[in-house]
DOLUMMAR-410045 format. One record per residue (C-alpha): x, y, z; residue in three letters. Coordinates in pm, 1 decimal, padded with zeros to 6 digits. Example, Ala and Ser with C-alpha at 12.3 -4.5 7.8 and 13.67 -1.06 7.14 Angstrom:
<rs>
<<01230.0,-00450.0,00780.0>,'ala'> <<01367.0,-00106.0,00714.0>,'ser'> 
</rs>
This chain:
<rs>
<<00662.2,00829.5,-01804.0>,'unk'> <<00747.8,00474.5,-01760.8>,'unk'> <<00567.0,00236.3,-01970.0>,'unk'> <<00680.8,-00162.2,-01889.1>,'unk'> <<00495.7,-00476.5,-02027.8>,'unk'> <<00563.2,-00837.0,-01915.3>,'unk'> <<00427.7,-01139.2,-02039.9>,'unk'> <<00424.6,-01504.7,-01862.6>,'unk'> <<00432.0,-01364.3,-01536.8>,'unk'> <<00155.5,-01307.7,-01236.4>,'unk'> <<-00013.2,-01264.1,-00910.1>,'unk'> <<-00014.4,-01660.7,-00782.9>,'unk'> <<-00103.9,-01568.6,-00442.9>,'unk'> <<-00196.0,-01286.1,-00193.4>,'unk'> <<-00263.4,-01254.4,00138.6>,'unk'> <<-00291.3,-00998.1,00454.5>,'unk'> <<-00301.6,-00976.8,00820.9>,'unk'> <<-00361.8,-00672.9,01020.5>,'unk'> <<-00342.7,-00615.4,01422.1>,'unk'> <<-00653.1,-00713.5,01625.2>,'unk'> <<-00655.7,-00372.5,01820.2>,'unk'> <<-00926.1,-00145.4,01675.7>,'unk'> <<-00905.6,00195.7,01684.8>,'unk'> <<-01280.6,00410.8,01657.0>,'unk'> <<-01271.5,00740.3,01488.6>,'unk'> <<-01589.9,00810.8,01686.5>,'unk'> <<-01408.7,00854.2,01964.1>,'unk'> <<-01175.3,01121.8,01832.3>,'unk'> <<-01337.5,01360.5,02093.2>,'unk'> <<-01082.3,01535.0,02231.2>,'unk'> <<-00891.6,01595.4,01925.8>,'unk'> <<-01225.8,01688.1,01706.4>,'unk'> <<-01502.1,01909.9,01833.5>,'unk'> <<-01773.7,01650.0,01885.3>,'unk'> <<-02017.3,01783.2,01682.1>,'unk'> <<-01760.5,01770.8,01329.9>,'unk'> <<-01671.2,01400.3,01412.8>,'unk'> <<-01981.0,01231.5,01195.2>,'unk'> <<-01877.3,01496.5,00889.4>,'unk'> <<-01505.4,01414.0,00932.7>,'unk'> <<-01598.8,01030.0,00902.1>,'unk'> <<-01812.3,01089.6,00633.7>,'unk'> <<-01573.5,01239.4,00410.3>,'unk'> <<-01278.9,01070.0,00464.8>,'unk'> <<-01480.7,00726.3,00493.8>,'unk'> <<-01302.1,00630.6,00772.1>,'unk'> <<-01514.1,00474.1,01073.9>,'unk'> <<-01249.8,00267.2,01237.3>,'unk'> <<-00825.8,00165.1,01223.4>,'unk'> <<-00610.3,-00120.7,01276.2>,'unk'> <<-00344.3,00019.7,01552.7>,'unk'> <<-00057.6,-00226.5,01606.8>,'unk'> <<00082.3,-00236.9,02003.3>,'unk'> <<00400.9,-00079.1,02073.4>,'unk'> <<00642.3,-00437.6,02009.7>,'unk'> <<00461.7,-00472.6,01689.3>,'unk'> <<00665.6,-00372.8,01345.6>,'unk'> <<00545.7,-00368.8,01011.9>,'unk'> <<00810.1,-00675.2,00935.7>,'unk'> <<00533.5,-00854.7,01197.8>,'unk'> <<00240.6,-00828.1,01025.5>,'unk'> <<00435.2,-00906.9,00686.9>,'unk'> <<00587.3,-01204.3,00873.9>,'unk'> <<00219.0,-01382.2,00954.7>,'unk'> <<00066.5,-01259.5,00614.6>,'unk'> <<00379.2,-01449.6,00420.7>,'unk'> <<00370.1,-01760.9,00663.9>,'unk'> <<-00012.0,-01763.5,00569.5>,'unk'> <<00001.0,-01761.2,00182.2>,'unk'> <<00301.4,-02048.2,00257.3>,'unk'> <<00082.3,-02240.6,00430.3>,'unk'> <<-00251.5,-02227.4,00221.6>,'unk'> <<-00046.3,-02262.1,-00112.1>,'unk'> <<00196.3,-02521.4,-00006.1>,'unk'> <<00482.2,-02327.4,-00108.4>,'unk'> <<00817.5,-02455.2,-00028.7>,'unk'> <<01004.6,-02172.8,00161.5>,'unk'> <<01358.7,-02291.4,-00060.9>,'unk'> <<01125.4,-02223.4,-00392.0>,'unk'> <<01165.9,-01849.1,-00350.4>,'unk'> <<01432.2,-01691.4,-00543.7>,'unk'> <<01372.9,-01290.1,-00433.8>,'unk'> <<01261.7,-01187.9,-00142.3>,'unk'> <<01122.8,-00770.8,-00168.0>,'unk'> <<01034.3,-00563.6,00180.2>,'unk'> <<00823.4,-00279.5,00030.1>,'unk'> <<00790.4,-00018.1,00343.5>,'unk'> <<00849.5,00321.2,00486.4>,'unk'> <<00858.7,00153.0,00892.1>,'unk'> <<01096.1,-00080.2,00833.2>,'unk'> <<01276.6,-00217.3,01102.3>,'unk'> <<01606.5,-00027.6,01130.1>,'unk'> <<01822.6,00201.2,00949.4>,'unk'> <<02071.6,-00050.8,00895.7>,'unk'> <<02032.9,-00361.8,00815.0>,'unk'> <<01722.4,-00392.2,00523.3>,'unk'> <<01435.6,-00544.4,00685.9>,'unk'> <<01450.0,-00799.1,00388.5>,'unk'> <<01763.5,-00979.0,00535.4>,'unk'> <<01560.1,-01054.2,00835.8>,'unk'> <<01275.0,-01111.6,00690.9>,'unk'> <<01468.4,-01402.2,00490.5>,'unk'> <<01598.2,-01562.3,00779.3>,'unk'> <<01235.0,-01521.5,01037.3>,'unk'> <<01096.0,-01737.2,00708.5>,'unk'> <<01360.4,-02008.3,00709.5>,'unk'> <<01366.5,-01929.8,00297.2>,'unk'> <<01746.5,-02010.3,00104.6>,'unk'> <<02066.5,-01798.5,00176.2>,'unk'> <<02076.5,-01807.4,-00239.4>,'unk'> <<01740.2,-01576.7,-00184.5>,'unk'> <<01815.5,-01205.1,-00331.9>,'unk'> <<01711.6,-00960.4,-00065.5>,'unk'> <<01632.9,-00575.4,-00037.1>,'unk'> <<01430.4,-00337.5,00091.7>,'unk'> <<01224.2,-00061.0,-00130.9>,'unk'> <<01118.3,00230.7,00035.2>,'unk'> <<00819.2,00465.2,-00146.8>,'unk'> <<00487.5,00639.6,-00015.0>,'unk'> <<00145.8,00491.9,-00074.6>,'unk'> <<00232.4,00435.8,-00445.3>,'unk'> <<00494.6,00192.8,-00339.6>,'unk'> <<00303.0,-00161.3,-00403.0>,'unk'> <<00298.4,-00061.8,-00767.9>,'unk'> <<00643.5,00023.3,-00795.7>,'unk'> <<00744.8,-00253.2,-00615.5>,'unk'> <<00492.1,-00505.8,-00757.6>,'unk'> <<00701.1,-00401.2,-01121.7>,'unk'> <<01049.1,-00466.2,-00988.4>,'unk'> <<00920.8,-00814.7,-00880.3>,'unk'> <<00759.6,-00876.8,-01192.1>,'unk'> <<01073.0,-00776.3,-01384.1>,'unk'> <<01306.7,-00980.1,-01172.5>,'unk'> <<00997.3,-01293.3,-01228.2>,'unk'> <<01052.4,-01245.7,-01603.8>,'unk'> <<01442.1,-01309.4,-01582.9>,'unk'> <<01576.0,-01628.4,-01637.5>,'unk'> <<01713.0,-01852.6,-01352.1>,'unk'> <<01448.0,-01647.3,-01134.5>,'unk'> <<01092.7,-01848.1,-01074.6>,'unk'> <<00946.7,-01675.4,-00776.4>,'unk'> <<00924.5,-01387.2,-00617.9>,'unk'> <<00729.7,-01315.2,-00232.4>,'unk'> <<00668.4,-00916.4,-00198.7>,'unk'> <<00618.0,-00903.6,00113.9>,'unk'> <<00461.4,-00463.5,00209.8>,'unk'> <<00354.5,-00398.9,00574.3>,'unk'> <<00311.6,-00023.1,00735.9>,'unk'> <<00311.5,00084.0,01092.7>,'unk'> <<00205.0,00487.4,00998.8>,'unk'> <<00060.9,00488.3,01375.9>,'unk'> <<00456.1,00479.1,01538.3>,'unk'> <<00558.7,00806.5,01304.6>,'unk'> <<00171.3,00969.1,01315.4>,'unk'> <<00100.0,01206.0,01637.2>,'unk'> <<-00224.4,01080.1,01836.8>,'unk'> <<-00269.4,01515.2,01832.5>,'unk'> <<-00217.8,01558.6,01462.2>,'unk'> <<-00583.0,01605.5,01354.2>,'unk'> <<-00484.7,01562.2,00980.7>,'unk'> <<-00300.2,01240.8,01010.7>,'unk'> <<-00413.5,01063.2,01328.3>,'unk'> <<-00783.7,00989.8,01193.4>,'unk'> <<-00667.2,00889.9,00872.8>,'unk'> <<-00375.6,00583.5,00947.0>,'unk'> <<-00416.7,00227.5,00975.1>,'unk'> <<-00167.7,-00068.9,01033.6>,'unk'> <<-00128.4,-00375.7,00815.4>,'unk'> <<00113.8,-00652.5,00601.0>,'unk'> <<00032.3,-00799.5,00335.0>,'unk'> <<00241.1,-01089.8,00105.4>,'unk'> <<00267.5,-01135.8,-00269.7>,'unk'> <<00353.8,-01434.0,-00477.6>,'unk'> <<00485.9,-01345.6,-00803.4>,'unk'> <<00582.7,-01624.4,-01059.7>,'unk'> <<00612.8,-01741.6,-01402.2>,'unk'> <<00331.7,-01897.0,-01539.7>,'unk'> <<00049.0,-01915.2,-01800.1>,'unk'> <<-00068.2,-01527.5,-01791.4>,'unk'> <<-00124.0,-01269.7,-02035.7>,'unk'> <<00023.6,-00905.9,-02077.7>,'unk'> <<00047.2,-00675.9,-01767.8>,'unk'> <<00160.2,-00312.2,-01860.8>,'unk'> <<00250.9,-00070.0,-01527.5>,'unk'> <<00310.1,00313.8,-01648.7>,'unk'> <<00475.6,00493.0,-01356.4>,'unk'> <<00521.5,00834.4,-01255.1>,'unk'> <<00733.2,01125.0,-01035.0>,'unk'> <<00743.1,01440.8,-00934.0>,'unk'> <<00944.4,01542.5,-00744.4>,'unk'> <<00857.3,01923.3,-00677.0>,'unk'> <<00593.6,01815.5,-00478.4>,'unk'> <<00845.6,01667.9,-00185.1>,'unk'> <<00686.1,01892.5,00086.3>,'unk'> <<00356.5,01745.6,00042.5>,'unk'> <<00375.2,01468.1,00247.6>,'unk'> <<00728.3,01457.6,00451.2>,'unk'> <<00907.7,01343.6,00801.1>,'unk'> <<01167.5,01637.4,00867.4>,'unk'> <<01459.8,01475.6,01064.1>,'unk'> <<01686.8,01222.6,00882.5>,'unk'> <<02020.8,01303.9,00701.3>,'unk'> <<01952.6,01625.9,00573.0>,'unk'> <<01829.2,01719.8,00871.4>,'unk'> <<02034.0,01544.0,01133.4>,'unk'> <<01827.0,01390.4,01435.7>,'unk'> <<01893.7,01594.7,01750.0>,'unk'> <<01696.5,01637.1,02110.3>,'unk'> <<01546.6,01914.2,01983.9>,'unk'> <<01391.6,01670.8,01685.2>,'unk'> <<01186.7,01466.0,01971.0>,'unk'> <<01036.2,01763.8,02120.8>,'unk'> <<00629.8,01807.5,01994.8>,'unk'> <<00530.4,02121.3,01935.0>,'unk'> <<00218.2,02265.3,01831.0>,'unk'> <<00197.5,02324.9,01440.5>,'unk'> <<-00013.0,02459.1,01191.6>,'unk'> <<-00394.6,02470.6,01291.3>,'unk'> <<-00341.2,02383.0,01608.5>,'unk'> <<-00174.5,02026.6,01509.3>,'unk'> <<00105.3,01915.5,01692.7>,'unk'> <<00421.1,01668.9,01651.9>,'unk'> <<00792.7,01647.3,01643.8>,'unk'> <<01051.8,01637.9,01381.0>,'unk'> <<01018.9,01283.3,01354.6>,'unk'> <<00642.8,01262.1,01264.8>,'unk'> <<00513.0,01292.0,00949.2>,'unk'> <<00373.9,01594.2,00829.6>,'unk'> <<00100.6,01590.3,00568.6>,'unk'> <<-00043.9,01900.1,00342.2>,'unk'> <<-00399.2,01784.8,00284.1>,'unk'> <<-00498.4,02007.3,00018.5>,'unk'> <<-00169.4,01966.1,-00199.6>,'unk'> <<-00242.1,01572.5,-00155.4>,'unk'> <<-00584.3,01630.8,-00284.1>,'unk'> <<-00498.3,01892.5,-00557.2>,'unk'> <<-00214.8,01666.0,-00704.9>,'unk'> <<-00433.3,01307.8,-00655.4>,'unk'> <<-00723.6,01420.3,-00866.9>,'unk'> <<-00554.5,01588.3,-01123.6>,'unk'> <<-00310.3,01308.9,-01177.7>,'unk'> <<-00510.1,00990.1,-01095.6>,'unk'> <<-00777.3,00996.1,-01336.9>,'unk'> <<-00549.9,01067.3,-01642.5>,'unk'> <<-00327.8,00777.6,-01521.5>,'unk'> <<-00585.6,00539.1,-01535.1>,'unk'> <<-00689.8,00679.8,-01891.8>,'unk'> <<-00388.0,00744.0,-02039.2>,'unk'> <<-00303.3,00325.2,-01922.7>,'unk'> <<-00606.8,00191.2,-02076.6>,'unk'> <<-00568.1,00344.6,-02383.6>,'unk'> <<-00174.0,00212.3,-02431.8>,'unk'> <<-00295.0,-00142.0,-02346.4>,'unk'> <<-00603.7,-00070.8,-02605.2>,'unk'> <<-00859.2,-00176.7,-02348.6>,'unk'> <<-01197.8,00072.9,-02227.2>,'unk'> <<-01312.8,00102.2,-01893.6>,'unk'> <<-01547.6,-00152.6,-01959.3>,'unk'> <<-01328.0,-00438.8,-01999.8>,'unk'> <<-01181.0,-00371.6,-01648.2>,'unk'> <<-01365.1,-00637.4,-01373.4>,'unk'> <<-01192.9,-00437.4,-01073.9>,'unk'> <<-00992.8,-00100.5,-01058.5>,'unk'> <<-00841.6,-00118.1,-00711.9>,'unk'> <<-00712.4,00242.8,-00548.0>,'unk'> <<-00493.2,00315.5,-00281.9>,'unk'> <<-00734.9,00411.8,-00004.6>,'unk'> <<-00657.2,00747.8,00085.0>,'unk'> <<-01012.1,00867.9,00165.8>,'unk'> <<-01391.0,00785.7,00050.4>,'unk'> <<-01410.5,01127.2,-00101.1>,'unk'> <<-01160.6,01100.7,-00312.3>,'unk'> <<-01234.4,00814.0,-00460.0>,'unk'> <<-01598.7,00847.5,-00535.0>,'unk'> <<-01438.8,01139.0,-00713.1>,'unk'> <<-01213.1,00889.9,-00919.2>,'unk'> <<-01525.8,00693.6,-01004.7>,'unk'> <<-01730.8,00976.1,-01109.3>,'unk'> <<-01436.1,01089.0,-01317.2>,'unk'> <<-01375.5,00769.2,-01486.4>,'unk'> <<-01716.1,00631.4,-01523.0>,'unk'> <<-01690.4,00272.0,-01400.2>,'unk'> <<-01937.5,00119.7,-01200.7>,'unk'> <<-01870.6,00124.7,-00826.5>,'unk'> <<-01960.0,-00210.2,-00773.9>,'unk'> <<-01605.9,-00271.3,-01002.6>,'unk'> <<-01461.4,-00060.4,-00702.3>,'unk'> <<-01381.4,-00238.3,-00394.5>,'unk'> <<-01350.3,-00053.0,-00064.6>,'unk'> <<-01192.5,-00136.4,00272.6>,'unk'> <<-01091.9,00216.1,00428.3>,'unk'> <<-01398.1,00179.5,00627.6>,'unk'> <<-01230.8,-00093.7,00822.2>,'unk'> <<-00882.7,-00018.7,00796.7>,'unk'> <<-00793.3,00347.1,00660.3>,'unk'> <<-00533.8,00425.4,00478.0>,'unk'> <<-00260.7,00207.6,00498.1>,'unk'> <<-00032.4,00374.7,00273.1>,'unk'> <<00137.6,00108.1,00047.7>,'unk'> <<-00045.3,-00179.4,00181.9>,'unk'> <<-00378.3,-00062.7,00072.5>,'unk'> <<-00398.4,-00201.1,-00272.4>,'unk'> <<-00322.8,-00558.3,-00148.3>,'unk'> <<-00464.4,-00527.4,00138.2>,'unk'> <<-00805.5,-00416.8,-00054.8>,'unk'> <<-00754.2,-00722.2,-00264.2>,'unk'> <<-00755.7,-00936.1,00043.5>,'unk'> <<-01036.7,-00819.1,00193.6>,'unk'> <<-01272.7,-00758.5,-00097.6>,'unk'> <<-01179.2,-00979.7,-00365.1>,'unk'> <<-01143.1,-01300.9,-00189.0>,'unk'> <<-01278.6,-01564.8,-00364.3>,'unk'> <<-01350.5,-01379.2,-00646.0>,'unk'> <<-01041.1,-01392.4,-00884.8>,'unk'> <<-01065.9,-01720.6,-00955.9>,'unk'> <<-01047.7,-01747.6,-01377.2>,'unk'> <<-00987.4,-01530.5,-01561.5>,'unk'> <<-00947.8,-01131.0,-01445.1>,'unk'> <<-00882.3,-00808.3,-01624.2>,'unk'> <<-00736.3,-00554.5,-01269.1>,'unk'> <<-00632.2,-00248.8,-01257.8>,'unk'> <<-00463.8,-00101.0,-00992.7>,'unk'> <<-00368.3,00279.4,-00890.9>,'unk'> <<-00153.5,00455.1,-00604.4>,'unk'> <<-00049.0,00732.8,-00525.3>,'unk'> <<00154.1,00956.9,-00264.1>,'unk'> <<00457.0,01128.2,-00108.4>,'unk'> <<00758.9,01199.5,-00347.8>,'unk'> <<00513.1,01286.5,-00547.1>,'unk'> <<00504.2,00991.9,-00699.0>,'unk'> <<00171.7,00777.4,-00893.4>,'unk'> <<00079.5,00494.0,-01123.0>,'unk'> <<-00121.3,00235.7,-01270.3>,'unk'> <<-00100.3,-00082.9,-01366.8>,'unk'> <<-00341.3,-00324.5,-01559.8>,'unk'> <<-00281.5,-00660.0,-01496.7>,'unk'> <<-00419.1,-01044.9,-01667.0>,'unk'> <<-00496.9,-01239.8,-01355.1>,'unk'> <<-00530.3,-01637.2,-01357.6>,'unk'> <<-00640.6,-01805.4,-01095.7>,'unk'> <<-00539.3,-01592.1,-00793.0>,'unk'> <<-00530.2,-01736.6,-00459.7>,'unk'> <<-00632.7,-01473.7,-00182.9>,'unk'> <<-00631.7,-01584.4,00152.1>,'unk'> <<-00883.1,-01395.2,00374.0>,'unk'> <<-00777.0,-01110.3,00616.0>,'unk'> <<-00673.4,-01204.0,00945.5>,'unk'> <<-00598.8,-01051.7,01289.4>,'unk'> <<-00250.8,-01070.5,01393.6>,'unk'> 
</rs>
């Protein structure tokens, strides 16, 4: 396990923008018997999808989202000292998305830049690395920017995945500055890299035969270069490891579930979180929701939650906690003292 506490730094800002193309699960028709459709959406919670258009990258959406919290916070683009790309859909292989990223948003060539690349727990791990480089000195702010584009590297005949994936970026403003203690514990395991997995890459070099779809298990079909999902070992390892994580984080930072205003999950499915509720015992009106609208957006489902359910209600004072989890294995928590956070409202890209 690994326990990290910072002091003096927080959340300033937040904001997220997701493509204006909607996607309906309802009409999933000819990839789901018609009469399953209604249970499918019921359990995963999952009634429609953002779907960004073919020229559309994840670097996009993360593009608009930062320009956004810029522009509603009057930040300075040459006041940013690190600049983080959190995302599995990054642009190219070579170079980091980051690099571009810092010259699209005009921001200093003394900006640090690099890329991080982790599954749907990835806004926690990367949301500590920017608060550890906030708490150095000579460092004052730090924009994480973490967009995902799952519907490029999903099959549309992939009855697992296809329902489940959404599109969205999201920004982060991360700065020194009058806030209390924040304490992330984060966790891997990596035994469980099957689980959730694209084939092709460099241990498995990319070949014609990698492009060419073929039908899978249950009837699901994709190529080598699509991810592949095991529901059940998801599900197995999620609710065994989620609920302790949260537990086992509130008691090192000596706080109860009652002193927690919002627990925010990644939003992997309805289900499964009104499982996480029951388990931990919080009141779901402490638990926002947005799958509904947007599905599961991997990484950029925490702040993208934020954004849509918590604007305008983090002004003051805020006790958060936050939870991913996904492929690697890899989960954590994170409870963090928010002041005064600025969160723009969602908007279409």
């Amino acid at each position: 396990m690994a326990k990290i506490t910072f002091q003096g730094v927080g959340i300033k800002a937040l904001s997220a923008c997701v493509p204006s193309d909607i996607v309906s699960n309802k009409d999933l028709g000819y990839l789901i018997p018609e009469e399953e459709i209604s249970k499918v959406i019921d359990n995963i919670g999952i009634v429609e999808r953002r779907i960004a258009p073919d020229d559309v990258t994840a670097s996009d959406l993360c593009y608009s989202a930062a320009q956004r919290l810029m522009q509603d916070n009057g930040i300075a683009p040459d006041s940013i000292d690190v600049l983080i790309f959190m995302s599995q859909t990054g642009d190219y292989r070579i170079p980091a998305t980051s690099c571009i990223m810092q010259h699209r948003l005009g921001l200093p060539k003394s900006t640090m830049c690099f890329d991080i690349s982790l599954g749907c727990s990835g806004y926690l791990f990367a949301l500590s690395t920017a608060f550890a480089y906030a708490s150095m000195e000579g460092i004052n702010r730090v924009l994480l920017l973490d967009g995902e584009t799952f519907s490029k590297i999903v099959n549309r005949r992939d009855k697992v995945d296809w329902p489940l994936y959404g599109d969205a970026g999201t920004a982060t403003l991360i700065e020194k500055g009058d806030y209390g203690s924040s304490t992330f514990i984060l966790n891997t395991d990596g035994c469980g890299e099957d689980a959730i997995k694209i084939h092709a890459g460099m241990r498995n070099p990319v070949t014609a035969d990698s492009c060419v779809e073929r039908e899978q298990e249950d009837g699901n079909v994709r190529n080598d270069l699509e991810v592949f999902m095991d529901g059940m070992d998801v599900f197995n390892f999620a609710i065994s490891k989620v609920p302790k994580c949260v537990k086992q984080l509130l008691s090192e930072t000596d706080h109860t579930i009652d002193d927690v205003d919002y627990l925010v999950f990644h939003q992997a499915n309805r289900f499964m979180m009104d499982f996480f509720v029951k388990k931990l015992k919080i009141a779901p009106d402490r638990v926002p929701y947005c799958i509904g609208k947007y599905g599961n957006t991997s990484s950029t489902s925490i702040p993208l939650t934020v954004a849509s359910e918590l604007n305008g209600r983090l002004d003051g004072d805020h006790t958060v906690v936050m939870s991913g989890f996904g492929a690697g294995l890899s989960w954590g928590a994170a409870l963090l003292q928010m002041r005064d956070c600025k969160v723009s409202p969602v908007f279409d890209y």
